[in-house]
C-alpha angles and dihedrals in degrees: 000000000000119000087244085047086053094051091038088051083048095049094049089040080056097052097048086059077047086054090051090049097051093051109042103216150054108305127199124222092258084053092049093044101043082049096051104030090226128130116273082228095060094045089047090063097050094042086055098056095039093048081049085061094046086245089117121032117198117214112236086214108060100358100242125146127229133169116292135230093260088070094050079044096058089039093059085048092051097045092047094049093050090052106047079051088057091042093047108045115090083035081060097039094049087049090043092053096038095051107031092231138103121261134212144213108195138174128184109246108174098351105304134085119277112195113222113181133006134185125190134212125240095240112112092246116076147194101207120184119170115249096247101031136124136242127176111260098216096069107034119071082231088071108031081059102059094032084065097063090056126107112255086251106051088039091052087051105047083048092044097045098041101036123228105254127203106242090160143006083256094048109119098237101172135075083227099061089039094061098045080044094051086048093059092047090050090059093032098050090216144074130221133199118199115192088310103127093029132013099247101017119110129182142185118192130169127199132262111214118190139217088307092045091248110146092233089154147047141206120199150173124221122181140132101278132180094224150318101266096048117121095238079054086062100045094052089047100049087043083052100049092045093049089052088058096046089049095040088053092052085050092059095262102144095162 
């Protein structure tokens, strides 16, 4: 199938859930295609791969078709991501002022690093990275973070899948040393990167755990620290850590 087939399939994949919407209710193929003016034959095929992906859901009784649980799934996502932004933003803008540096709001989606929320500082140097990217999770304290909160065996397999790639000579390449480093993270409650992602860049970031007490988010600090140990390091990670307890107790975390 052509690229432009692909994005035509998508858009009218995109008007039939409108359809649901609309209506309300569970639709049968003669509904939909009486709604849309489209063959049955055409709808049935797209019925077929979205019910494939738990986005439609047919009925074994009549045979009609309604939205499916992966859509109440993402929507959850969604909601939950717009509100932890809300939640997080003047957290983020007060750090951002008080220590010069740009701060991050991250969250691991298959299994890097996607970047929710930034907030810059007003010095002239800084550490962009675009609401909605995405960043590897090995070598960013982002990432190391999340990845430590993980199950061994989810951890092993994002690590094993995606690579672990040597950004740097600091950057952390093997399973081994992930799983020493995860172990430190886990006591710490924090995670540091050190130049591993980029020679000169350091960075400090503390979970947010929501109404069940899972990390599922991170804030973070990158700048262009001397060095970990320097005093203006501290003060971004305790206001960091401090700033992921105070977000994690508006988003229900009580643990």
């Amino acid at each position: 199938m052509s690229s432009s087939s692909q994005v035509h399939s998508v858009f009218k994949a995109m008007q039939l859930l409108d359809c649901f919407a609309e209506a309300q209710r569970p639709l049968s193929l003669m509904e939909l295609s009486t709604r849309t003016g489209w063959a049955k034959s055409t709808i049935h095929g797209l019925l077929a791969a979205m019910r494939d992906s738990c986005v439609i859901e047919q009925s074994e009784k009549d045979g009609k078709y309604r939205l499916g649980i992966r859509l109440f799934e993402l929507g959850n996502l969604v909601s939950s991501s717009w509100d932890v932004v809300g939640l997080s933003r003047e957290l983020m803008q007060d750090i951002a002022f008080k220590t010069g540096e740009s701060v991050s709001l991250s969250t691991l989606s298959r299994g890097s690093i996607l970047i929710l929320d930034q907030v810059e500082p007003a010095s002239s140097f800084r550490v962009v990275s675009e609401v909605g990217s995405h960043m590897p999770a090995h070598c960013t304290s982002q990432g190391k973070l999340l990845l430590s909160f993980l199950t061994p065996g989810e951890r092993r397999r994002i690590l094993t899948e995606l690579g672990m790639q040597a950004y740097t000579p600091h950057t952390i390449i093997t399973v081994e040393d992930m799983e020493k480093e995860c172990a430190g993270i886990r006591e710490a409650g924090y995670a540091v990167e050190d130049g591993e992602y980029h020679i000169g860049l350091r960075s400090v970031s503390a979970p947010i755990r929501d109404v069940s007490g899972t990390a599922v988010y991170s804030i973070g600090v990158i700048g262009m620290f001397r060095r970990i140990t320097s005093e203006d390091f501290e003060t971004a990670k305790h206001m960091v850590i401090e700033a992921a307890e105070a977000i994690s107790y508006r988003l229900g975390a009580r643990q």
